[in-house]
N, C-alpha and C positions, 0 to 999 in steps of 0.2 A: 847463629847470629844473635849474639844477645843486645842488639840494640833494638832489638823489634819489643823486648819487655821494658825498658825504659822507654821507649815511645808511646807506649800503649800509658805508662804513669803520665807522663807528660803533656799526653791528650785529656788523660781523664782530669788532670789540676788546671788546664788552660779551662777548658769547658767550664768547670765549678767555679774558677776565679770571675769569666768571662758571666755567667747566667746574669746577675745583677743588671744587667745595662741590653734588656733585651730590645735586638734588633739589629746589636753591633754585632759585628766582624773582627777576628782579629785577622792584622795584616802583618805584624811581626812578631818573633818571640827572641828571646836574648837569652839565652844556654852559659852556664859558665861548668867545667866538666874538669873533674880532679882525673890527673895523667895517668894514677894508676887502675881508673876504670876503664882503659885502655875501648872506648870510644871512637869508634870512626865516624867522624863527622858526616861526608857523604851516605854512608849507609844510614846513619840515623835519621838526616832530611830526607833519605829515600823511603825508609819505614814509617816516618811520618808524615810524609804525603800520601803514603798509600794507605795509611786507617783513619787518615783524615776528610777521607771524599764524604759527600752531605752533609759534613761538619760546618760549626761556625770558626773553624782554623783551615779549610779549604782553603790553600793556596797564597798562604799567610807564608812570610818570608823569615826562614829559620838561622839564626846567628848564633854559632856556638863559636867560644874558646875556652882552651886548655891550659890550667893549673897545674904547676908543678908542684913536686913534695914541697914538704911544710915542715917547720922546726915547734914546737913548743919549746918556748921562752920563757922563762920563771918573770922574768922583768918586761919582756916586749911583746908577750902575749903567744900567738900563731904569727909565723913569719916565713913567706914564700922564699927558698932558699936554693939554688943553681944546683949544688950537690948533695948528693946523702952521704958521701964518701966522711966528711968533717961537718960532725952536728954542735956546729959552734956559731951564736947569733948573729949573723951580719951585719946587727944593728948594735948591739953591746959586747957583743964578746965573751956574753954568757954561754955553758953547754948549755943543749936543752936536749929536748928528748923528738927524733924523727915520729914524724906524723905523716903517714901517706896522703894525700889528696885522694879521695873518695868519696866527695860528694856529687850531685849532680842539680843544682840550682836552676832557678827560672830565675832570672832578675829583671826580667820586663818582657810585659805583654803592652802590646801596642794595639787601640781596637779603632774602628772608625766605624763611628756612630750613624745613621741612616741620616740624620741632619748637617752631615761631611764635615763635625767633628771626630779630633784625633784626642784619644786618650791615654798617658803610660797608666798600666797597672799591673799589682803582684810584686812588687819591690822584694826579691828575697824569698820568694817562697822556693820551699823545697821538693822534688820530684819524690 
């Protein structure tokens, strides 16, 4: 189960993001997961609730979605694209060159502060 190694990143960058503002909690986290890290969501909430116990991500509410491949586009950049079958831009009509989705991003951490302020933080950081 290799979601139990990417939980264990994922912990360790919430905690480091999170120390800054001690006393909060976090209560959510926002996952966004490229399809070819072939990721199970389930098992990854499950792995990271379970090396999360005495943590400040204790029982923090985990939201992952999945990305599909991706074109490089000479003109439209990276662009999320339905098939690998025809690497052609869906936005110009340019070829471009297939890019798998293989990252695994945090894009918000959500903490609530001991004074029952709510915070987003970590825009974009990476696992």
């Amino acid at each position: 189960m290799h979601e139990m190694s990417f939980a264990a990143q994922i912990l360790e960058n919430v905690v480091r993001e999170a120390e800054p503002y001690s006393g909060a909690t976090v209560v959510r986290i926002k996952l966004r997961a490229g399809q070819a890290l072939a990721l199970e969501p389930a098992s990854l909430r499950f792995c990271l609730e379970a090396i999360s116990v005495g943590t400040i991500v204790e029982g923090a509410a985990i939201e992952m979605y999945e990305t599909g491949p991706e074109l490089e586009c000479p003109s439209c950049g990276r662009v999320t694209i339905e098939s690998i079958i025809d690497p052609v831009c869906p936005r110009c009509g340019q070829q471009g060159r297939l890019a798998l989705a293989t990252e695994l991003i945090i894009e918000e951490i959500e903490l609530d502060e001991q004074d029952g302020e709510a915070r987003d933080e970590g825009e974009g950081q990476g696992a």
